[in-house]
Backbone bond lengths (Angstrom), bond angles and torsions (degrees), N, CA, C in turn:
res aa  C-N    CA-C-N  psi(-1)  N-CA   C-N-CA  omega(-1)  CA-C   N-CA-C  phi
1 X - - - 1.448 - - 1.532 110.76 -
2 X 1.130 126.44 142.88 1.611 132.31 159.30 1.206 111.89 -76.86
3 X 1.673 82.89 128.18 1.702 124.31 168.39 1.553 113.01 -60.49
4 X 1.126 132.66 130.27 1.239 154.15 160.91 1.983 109.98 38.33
5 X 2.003 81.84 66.18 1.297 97.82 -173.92 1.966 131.87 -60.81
6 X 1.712 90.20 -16.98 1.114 99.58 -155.99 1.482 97.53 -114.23
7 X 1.168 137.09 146.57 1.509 153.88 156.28 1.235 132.36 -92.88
8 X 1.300 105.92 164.75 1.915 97.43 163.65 1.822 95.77 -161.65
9 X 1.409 93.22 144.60 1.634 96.51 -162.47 1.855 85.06 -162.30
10 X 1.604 97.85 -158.11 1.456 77.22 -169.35 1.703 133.87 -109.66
11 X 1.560 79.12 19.49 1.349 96.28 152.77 1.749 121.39 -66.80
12 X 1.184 106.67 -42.83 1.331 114.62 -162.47 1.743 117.63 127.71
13 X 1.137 127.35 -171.60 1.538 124.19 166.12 1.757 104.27 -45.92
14 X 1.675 104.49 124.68 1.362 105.43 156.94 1.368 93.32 -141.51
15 X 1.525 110.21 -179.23 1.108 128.02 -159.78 1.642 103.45 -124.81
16 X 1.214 130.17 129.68 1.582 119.53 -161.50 1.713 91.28 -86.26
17 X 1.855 82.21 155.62 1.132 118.32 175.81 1.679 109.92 -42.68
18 X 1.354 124.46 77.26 1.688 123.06 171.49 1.861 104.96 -57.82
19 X 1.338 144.85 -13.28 1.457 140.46 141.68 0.785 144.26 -87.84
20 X 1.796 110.43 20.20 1.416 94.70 177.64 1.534 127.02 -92.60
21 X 1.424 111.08 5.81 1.533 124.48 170.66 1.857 95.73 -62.47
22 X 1.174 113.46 -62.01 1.628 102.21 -169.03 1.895 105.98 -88.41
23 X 1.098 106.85 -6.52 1.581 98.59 156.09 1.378 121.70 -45.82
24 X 1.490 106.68 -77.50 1.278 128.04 168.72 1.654 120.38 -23.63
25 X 1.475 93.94 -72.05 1.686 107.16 165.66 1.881 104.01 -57.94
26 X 0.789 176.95 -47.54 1.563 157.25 63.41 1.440 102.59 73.31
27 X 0.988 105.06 -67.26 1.921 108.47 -162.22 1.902 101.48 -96.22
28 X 1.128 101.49 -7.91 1.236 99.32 -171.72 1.770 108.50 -95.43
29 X 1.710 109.10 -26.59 1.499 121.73 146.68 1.228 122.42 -50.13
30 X 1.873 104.38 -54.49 1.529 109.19 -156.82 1.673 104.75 -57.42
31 X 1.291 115.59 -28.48 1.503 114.75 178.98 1.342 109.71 -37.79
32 X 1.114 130.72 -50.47 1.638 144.48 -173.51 1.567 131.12 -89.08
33 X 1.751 94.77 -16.24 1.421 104.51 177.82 1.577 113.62 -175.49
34 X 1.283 102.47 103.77 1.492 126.74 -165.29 1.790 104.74 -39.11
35 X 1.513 104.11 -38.01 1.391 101.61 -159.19 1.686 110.21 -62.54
36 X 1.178 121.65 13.74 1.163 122.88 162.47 1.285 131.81 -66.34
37 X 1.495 89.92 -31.55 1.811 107.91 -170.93 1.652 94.01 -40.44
38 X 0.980 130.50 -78.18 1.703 151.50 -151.21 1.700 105.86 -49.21
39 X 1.548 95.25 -22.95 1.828 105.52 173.89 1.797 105.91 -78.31
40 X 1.455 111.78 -36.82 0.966 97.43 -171.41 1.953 119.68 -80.81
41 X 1.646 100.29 -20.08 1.576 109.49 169.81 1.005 113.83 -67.06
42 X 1.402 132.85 -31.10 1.890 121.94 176.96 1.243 105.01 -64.79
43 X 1.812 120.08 -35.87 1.786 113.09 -174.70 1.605 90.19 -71.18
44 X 0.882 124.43 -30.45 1.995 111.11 -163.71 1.754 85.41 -74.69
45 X 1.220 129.14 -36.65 1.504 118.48 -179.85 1.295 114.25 -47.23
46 X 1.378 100.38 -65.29 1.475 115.17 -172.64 1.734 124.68 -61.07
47 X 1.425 89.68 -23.27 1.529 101.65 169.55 1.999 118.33 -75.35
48 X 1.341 99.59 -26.38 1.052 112.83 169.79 2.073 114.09 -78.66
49 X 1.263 109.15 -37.50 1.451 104.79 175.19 2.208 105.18 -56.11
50 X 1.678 99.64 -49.56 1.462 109.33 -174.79 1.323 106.34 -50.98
51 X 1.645 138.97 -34.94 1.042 133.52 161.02 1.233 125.77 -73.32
52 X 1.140 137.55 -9.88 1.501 138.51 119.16 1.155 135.36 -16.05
53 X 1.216 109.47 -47.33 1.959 144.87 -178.37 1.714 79.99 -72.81
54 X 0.743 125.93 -64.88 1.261 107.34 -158.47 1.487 125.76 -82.71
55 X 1.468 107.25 -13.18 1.075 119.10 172.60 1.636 128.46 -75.67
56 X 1.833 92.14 -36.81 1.381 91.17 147.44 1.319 149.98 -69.83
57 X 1.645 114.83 -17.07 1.446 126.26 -178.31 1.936 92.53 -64.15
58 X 1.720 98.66 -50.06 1.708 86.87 -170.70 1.372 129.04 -46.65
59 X 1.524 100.91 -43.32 1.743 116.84 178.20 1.448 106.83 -47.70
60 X 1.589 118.81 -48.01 1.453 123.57 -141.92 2.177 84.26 -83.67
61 X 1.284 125.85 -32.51 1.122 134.96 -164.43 1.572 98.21 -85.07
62 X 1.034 137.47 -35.21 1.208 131.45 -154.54 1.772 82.81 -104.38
63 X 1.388 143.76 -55.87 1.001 109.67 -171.98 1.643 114.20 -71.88
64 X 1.022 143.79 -39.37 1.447 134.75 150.15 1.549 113.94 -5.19
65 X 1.258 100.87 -69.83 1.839 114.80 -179.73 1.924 101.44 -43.03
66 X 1.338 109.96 -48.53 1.299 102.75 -171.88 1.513 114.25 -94.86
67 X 1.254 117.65 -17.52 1.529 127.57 158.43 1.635 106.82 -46.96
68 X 1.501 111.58 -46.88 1.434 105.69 -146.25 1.604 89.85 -90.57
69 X 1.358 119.31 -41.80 1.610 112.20 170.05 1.877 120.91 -43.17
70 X 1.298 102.74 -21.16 1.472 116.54 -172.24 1.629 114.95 62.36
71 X 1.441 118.04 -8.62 1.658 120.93 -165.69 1.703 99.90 -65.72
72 X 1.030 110.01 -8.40 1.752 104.04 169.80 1.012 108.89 -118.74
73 X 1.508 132.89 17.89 1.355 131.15 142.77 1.791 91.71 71.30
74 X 1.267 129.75 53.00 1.293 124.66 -166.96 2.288 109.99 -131.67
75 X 1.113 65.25 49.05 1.786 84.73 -166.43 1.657 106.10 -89.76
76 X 1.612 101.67 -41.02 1.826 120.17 177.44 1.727 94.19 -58.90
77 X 1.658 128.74 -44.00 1.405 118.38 -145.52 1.471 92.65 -92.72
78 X 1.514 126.81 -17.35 1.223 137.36 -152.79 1.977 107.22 -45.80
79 X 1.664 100.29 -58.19 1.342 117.47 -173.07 2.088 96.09 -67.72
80 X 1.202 131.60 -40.88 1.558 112.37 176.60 0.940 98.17 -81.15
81 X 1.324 161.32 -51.93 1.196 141.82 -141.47 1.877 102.51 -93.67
82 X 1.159 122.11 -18.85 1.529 105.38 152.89 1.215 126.22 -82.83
83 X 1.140 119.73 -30.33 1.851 125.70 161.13 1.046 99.83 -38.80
84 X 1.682 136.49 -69.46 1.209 113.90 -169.77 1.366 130.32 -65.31
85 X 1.567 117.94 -27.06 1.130 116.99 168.84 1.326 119.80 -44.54
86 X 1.682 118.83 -55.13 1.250 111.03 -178.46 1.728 114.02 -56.14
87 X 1.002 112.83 -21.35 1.833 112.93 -162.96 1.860 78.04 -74.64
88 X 1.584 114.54 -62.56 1.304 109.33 171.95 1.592 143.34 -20.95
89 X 1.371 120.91 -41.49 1.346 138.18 166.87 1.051 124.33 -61.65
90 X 1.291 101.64 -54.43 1.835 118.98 176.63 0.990 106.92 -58.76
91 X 1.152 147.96 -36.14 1.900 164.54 -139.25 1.743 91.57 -91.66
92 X 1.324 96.28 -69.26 1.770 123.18 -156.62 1.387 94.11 -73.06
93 X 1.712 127.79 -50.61 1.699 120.07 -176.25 1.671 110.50 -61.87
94 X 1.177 106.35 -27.20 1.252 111.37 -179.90 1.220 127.37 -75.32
95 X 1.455 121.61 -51.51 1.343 130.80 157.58 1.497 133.87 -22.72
96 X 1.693 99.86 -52.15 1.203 130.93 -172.26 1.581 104.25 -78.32
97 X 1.371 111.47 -45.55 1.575 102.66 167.49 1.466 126.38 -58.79
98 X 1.505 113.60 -46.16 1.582 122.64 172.29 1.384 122.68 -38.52
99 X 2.442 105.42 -31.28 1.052 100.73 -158.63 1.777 94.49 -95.35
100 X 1.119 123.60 9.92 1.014 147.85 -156.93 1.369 113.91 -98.54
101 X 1.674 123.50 -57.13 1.513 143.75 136.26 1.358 120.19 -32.63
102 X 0.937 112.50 -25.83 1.663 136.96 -163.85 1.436 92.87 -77.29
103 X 1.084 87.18 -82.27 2.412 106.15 -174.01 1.303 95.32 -50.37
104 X 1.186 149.70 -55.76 1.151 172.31 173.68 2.070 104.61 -21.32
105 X 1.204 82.15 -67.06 1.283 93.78 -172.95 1.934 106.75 -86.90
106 X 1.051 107.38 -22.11 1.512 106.02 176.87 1.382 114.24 -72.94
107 X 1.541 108.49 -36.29 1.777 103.99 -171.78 1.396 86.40 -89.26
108 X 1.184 159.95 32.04 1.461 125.45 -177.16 1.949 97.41 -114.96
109 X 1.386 106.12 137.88 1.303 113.87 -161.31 1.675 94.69 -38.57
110 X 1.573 127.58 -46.74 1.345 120.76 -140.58 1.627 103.16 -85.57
111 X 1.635 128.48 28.98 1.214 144.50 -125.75 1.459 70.76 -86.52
112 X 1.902 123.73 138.58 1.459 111.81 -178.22 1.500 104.32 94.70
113 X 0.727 132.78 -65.92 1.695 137.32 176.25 1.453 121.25 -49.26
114 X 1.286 103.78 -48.36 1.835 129.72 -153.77 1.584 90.57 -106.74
115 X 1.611 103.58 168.32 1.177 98.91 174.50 1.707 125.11 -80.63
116 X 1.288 127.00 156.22 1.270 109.25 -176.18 1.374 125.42 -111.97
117 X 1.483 97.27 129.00 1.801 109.30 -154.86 1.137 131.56 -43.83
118 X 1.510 133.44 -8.86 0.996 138.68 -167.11 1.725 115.03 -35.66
119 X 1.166 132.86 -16.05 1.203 136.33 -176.65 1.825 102.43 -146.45
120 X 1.730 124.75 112.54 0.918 128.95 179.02 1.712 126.65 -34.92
121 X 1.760 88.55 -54.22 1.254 106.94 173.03 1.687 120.42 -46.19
122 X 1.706 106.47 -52.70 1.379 91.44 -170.09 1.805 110.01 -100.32
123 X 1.153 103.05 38.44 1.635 114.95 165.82 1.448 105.49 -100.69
124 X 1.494 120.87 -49.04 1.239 128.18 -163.03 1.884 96.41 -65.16
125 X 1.827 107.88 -47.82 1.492 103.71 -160.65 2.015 98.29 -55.11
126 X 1.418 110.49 -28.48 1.392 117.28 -150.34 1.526 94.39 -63.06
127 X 1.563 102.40 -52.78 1.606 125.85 -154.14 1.869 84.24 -60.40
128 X 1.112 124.40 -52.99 1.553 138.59 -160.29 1.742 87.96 -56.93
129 X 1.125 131.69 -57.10 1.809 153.40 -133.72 2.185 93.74 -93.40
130 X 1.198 84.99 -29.44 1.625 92.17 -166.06 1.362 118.00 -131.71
131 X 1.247 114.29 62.59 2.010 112.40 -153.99 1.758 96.44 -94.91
132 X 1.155 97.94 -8.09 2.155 91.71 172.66 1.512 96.68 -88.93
133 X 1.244 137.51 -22.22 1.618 119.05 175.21 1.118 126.56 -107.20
134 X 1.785 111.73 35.46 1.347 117.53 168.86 1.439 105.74 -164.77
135 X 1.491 124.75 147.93 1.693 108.90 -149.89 1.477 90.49 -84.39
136 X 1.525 90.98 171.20 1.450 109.11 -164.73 1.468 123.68 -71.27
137 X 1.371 102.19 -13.30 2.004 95.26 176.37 1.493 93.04 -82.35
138 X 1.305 140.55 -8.37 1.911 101.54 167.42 1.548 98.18 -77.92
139 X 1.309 130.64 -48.01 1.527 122.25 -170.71 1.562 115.03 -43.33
140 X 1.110 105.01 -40.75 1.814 119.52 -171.04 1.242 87.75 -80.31
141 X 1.640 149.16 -65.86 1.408 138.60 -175.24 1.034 122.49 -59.47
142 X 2.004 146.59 -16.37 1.064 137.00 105.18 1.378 141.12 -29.02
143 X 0.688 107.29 -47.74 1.833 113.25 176.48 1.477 105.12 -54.81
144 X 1.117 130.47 -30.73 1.595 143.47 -169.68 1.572 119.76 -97.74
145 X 1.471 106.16 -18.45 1.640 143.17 164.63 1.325 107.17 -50.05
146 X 1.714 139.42 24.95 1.145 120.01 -169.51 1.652 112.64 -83.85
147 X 1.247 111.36 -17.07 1.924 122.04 163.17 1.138 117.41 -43.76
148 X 1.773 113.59 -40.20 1.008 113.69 179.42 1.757 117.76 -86.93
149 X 1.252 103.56 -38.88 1.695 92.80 167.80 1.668 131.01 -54.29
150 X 1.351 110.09 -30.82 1.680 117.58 168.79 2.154 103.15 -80.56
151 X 0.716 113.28 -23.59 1.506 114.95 176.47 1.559 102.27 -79.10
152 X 1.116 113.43 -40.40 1.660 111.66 -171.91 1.641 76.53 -60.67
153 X 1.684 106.09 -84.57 1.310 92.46 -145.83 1.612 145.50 -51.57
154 X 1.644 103.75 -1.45 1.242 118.31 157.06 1.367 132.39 -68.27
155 X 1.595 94.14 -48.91 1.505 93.13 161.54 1.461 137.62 -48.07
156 X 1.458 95.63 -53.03 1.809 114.82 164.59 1.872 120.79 -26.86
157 X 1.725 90.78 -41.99 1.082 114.22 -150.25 1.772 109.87 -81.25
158 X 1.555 93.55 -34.31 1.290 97.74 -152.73 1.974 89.99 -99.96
159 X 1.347 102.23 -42.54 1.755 111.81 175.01 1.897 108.95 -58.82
160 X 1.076 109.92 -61.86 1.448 110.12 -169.29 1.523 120.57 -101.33
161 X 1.176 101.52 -11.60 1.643 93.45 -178.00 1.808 114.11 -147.40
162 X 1.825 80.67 49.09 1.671 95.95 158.40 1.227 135.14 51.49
163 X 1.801 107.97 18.13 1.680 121.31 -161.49 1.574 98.72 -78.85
164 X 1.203 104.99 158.27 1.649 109.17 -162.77 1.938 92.91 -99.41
165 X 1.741 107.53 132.12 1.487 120.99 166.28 1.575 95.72 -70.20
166 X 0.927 134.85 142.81 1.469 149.89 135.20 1.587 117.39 -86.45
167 X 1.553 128.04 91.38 1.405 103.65 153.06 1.960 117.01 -92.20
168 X 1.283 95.35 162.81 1.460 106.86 175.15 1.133 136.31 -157.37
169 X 1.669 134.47 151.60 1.115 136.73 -176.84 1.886 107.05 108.94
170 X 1.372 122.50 -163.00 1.190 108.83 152.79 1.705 116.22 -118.35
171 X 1.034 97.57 -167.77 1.695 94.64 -154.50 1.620 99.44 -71.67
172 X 1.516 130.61 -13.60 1.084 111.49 -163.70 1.666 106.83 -94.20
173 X 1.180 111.80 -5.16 1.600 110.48 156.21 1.312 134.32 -101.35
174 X 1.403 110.55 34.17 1.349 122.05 143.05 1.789 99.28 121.89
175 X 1.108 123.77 -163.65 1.585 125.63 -166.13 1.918 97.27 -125.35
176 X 1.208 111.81 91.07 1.212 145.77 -171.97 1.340 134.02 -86.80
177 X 1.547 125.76 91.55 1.741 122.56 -161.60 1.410 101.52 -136.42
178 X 1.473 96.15 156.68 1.526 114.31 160.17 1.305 100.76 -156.38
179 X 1.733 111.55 137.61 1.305 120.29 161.86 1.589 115.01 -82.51
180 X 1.225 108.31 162.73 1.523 117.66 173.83 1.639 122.27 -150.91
181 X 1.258 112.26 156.20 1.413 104.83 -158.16 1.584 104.26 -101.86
182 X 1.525 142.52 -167.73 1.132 139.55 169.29 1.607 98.88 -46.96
183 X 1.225 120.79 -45.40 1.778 116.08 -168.18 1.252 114.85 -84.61
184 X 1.011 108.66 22.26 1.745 121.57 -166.03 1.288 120.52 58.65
185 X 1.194 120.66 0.04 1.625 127.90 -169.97 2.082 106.44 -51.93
186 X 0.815 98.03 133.14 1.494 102.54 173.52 1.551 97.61 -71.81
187 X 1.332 103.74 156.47 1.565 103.05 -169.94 2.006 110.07 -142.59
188 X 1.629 109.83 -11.19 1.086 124.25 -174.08 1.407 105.57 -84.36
189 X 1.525 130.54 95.85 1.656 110.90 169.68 1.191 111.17 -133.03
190 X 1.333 107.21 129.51 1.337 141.75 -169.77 1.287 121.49 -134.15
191 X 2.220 117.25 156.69 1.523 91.81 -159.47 1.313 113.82 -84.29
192 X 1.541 122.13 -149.13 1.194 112.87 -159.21 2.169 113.18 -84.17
193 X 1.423 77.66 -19.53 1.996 82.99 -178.70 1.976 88.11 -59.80
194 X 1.228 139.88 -62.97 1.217 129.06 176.54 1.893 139.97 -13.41
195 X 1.185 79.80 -24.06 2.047 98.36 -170.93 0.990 111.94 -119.97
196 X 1.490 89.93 157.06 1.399 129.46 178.07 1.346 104.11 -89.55
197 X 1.146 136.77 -57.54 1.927 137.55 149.07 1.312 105.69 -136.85
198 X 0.952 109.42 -142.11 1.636 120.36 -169.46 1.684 142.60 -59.42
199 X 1.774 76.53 -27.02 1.627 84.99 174.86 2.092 90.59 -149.73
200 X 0.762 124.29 48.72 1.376 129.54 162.78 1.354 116.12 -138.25
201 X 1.641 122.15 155.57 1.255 135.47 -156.41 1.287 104.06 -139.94
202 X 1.574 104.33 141.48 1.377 108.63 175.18 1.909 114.34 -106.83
203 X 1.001 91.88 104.49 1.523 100.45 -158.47 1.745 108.78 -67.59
204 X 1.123 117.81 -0.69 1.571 117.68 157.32 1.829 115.47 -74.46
205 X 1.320 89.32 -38.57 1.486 108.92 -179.43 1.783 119.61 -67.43
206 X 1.673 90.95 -43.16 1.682 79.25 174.46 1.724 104.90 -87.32
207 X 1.066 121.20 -16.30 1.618 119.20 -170.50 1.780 97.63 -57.19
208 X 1.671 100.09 -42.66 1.822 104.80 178.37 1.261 107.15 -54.19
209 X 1.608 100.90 -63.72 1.712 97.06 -159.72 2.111 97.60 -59.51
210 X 1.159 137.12 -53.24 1.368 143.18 -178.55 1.890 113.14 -17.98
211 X 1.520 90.07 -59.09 1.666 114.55 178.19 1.554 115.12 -68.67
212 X 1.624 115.91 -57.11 1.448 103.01 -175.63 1.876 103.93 -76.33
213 X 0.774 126.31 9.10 1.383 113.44 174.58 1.752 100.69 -107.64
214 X 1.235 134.56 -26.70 1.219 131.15 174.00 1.418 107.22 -77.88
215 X 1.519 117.50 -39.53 1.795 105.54 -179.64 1.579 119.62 -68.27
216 X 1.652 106.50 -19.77 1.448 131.32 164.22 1.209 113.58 -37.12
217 X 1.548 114.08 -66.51 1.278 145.71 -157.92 1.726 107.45 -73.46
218 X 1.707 108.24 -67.96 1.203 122.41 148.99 2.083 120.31 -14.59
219 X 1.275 109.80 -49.86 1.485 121.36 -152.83 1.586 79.53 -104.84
220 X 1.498 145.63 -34.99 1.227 138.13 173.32 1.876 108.24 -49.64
221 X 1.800 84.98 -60.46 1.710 90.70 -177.59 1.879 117.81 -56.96
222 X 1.075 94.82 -50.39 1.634 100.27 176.28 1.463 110.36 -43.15
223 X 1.286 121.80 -58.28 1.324 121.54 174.17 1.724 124.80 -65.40
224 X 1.040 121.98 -33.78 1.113 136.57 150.80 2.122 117.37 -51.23
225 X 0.763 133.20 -48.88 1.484 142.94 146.13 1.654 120.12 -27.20
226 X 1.665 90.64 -63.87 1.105 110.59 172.58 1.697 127.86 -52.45
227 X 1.096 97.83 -25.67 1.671 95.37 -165.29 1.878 86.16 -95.08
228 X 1.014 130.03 -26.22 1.281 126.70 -170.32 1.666 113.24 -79.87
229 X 1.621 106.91 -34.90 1.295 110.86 -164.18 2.269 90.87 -90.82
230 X 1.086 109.05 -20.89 1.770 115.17 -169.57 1.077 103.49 -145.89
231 X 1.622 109.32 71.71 1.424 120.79 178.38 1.220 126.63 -85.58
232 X 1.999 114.40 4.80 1.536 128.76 152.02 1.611 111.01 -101.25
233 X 1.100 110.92 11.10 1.461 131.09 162.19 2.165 85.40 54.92
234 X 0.910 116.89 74.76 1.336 123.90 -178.85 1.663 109.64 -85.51
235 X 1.126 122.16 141.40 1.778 109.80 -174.72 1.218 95.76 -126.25
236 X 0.990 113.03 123.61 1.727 105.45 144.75 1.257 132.64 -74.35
237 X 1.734 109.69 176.65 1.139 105.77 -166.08 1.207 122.32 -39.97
238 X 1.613 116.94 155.83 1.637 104.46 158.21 1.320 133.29 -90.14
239 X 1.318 117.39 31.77 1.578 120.90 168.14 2.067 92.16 -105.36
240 X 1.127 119.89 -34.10 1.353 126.16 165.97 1.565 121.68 -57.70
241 X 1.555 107.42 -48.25 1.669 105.40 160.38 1.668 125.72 -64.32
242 X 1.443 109.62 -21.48 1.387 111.39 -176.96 1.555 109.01 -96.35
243 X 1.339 116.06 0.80 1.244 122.95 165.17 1.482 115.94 -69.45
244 X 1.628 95.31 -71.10 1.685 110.93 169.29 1.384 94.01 -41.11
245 X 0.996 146.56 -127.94 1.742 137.41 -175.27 1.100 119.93 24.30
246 X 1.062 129.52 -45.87 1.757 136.98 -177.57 1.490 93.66 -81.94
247 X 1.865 124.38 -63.13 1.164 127.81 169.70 1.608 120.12 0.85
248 X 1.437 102.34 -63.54 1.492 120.11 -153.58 1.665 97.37 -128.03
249 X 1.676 112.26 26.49 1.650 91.03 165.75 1.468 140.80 -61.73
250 X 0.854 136.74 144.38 1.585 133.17 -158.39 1.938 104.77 -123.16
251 X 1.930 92.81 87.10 1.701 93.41 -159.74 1.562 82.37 -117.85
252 X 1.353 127.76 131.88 1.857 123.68 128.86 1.282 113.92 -142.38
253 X 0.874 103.29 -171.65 1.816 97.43 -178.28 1.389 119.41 -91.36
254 X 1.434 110.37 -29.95 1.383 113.70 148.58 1.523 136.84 -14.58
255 X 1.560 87.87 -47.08 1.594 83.88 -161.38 1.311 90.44 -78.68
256 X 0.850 145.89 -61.98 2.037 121.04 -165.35 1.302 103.21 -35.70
257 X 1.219 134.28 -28.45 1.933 124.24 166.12 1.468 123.34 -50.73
258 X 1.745 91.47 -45.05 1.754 126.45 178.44 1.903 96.71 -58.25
259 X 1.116 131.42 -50.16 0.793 113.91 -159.88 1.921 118.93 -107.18
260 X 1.447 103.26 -15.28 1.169 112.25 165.25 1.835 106.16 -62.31
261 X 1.352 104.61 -46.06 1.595 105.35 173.17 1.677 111.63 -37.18
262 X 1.510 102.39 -71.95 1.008 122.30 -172.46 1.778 119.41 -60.41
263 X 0.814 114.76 -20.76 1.475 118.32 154.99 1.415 133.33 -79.74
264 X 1.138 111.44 -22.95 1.424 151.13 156.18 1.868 114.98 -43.99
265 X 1.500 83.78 -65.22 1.514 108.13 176.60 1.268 108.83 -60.23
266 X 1.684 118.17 -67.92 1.169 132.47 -174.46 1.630 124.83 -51.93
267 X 1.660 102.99 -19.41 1.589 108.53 172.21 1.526 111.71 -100.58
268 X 1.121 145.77 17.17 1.299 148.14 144.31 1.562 120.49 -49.49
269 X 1.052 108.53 136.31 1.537 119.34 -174.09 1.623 109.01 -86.02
């Protein structure tokens, strides 16, 4: 997990730059060969989906806040309007990874060779399928990716093949889901800090655990990139590194939701 993910400056809560290890290495190529530029716009994409992430935690918190007051009488919308959220998450975590696979595969010398990232999923199966033609910290940083294999298949589930959101309970015991398939089979499993009992989910809780294991993963790959693309690990200036930093800041207001969750999450027994 990452160490002291979260900030405050005067933006407010942000979340540090998880690229700026292969930024750096990025700009430290681009000197020699422009075609980098296009690696560094998929991370500004993807940095833009993560502020998404946070934009949704606010929505999902602020209507709660007014759900639970009841003064807008908003108790009937409670169960659709978190259904969609969840269809929402999956959409946006996903996106952001693809754009993520994307850069990934564009800056890496063998760009053309390897498979090309356009979809997280089928970079990771490739990298997994073919571990002699690509060095070994992506194989080992997949292999450890199992968050992401139960997240795919929810996503899969709920985006393309029509699996039913379940919310439940009322709002004042917390924000409550289970997916289900045509057979009704529950399909969400997660460990036990995750639930509400046995087969219910606390969907603040998995949104935490979802994120700190993908920005994990994210900050594995970046560094991993990095050593390949700036293998004398060369820096530039530091008015040039604190640029890149601004580049790719990661500010909304959200995230103090993002991370109260996630601390939240993280102190469960």
């Amino acid at each position: 997990m990452i160490k002291n993910l979260f900030n405050e400056n005067k933006f407010g809560t942000t979340i540090e730059s998880i690229f700026l290890d292969v930024q750096i290495a990025i700009y430290v190529r681009k000197l020699e060969d422009k075609k980098y530029f296009n690696s560094l716009i998929q991370l500004k994409i993807a940095n833009r989906f993560l502020r998404l992430i946070g934009a949704l935690c606010e929505r999902i918190e602020c209507f709660r806040n007014k759900a639970l007051s009841d003064e807008y009488h908003l108790q009937s919308q409670w169960n659709r309007y978190m259904s969609l959220e969840v269809h929402t998450f999956h959409a946006i975590t996903r996106s952001l990874l693809d754009h993520v696979s994307y850069a990934l595969s564009l800056s890496h010398p063998n760009h053309g060779k390897i498979q090309e990232g356009k979809s997280f999923r089928k970079f990771m199966d490739w990298v997994l399928k073919n571990p002699t033609r690509i060095e070994n910290d992506f194989t080992d940083i997949f292999k450890n990716a199992d968050w992401f294999r139960s997240f795919r298949g929810i996503r899969d589930l709920v985006i393309h093949f029509g699996g039913g959101v379940m919310i439940f309970g009322d709002v004042s015991e917390g924000i409550l889901f289970q997916v289900y398939d045509d057979n009704l089979d529950e399909k969400v499993f997660v460990e036990e800090k995750l639930k509400y009992n046995s087969n219910i989910i606390f969907l603040d809780r998995y949104i935490a655990f979802i994120i700190v294991n993908l920005l994990s993963t994210v900050k594995e790959l970046s560094l991993a990139m990095s050593k390949i693309l700036n293998p004398q690990n060369l820096r530039p200036s530091d008015t040039e590194i604190e640029l890149q930093k601004q580049n790719m800041i990661n500010y909304d207001p959200g995230f103090g939701i993002l991370q109260k969750w996630i601390e939240e999450y993280q102190n469960q027994e």
